[in-house]
N, C-alpha and C positions, 0 to 999 in steps of 0.2 A: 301284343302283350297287354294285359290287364295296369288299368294305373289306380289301381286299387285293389287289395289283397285282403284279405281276411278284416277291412275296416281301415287298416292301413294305407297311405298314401304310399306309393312307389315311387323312385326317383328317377325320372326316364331324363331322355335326351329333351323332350318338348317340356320337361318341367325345371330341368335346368339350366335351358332357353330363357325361360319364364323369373325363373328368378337370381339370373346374371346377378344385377347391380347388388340385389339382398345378400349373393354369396362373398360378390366379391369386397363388398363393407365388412361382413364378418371375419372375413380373412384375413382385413386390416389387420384388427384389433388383436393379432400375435403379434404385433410391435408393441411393445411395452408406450410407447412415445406417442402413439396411434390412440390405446386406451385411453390414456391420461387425457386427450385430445375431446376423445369422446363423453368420458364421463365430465370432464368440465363443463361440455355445451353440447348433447347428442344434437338435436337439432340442427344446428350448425354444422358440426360434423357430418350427418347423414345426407346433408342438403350439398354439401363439398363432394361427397362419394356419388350423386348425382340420382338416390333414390326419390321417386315416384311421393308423392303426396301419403296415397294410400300404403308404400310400404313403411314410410317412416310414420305414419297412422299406427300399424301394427308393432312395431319396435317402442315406441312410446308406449304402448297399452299393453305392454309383452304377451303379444298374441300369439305363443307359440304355434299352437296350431295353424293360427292364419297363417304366418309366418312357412309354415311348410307346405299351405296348399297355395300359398303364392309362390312356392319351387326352392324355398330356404332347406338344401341340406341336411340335416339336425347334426352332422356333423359341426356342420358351421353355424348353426343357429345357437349350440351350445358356447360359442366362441363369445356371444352377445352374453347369452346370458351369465355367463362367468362376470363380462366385466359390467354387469349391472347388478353382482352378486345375488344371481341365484343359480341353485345346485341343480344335476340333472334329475332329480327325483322330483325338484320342484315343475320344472318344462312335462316329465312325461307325466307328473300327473293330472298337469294343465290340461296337456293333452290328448288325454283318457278321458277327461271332463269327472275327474274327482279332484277332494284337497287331500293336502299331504297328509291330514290327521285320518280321511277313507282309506288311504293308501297304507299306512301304518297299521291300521284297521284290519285290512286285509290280510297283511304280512303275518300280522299274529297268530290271525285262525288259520294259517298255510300249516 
């Protein structure tokens, strides 16, 4: 199977393999007691959940995309960006590699 589709990343078994620790951090943060944790000292927190340098690199930089070609679900990636308050229009349009106001742009002339 193809781990990339139309530009898209695919979520296979070896990429969420890959990025275990990033999903399973974002999973926390459905505990309300977990967010609070995080958003007081992420760093801290993502260093207790046991990720990788380079993924708490990309969670500090909300690398969304990294984030997902390092194996983050966008299920669960959207989990982060909630409690770092931003919206899924914001992630996917990170992730397009437009800003929200290209995105908005776009929508108009649909």
């Amino acid at each position: 199977m193809d781990d990339v589709i139309g530009g898209a990343l695919v979520f296979t078994g070896a990429r969420s393999r890959q990025g275990y620790r990033l999903n399973k951090m974002a999973m926390s943060l459905t505990v309300a007691e977990n967010r609070a944790r995080f958003q007081a000292s992420e760093d801290s927190y993502m260093r207790g959940m046991g990720l990788t340098e380079a993924e708490i690199d990309l969670v500090r930089r909300r690398d969304w995309k990294g984030m997902l070609a390092q194996g983050g679900s966008i299920y669960l990636i959207i989990k982060i960006a909630g409690a770092v308050g931003q919206s899924l229009p914001q992630v996917g349009t990170h992730s397009a590699g437009l800003t929200l106001e290209e995105f908005h742009a776009r929508r108009a002339r649909a």
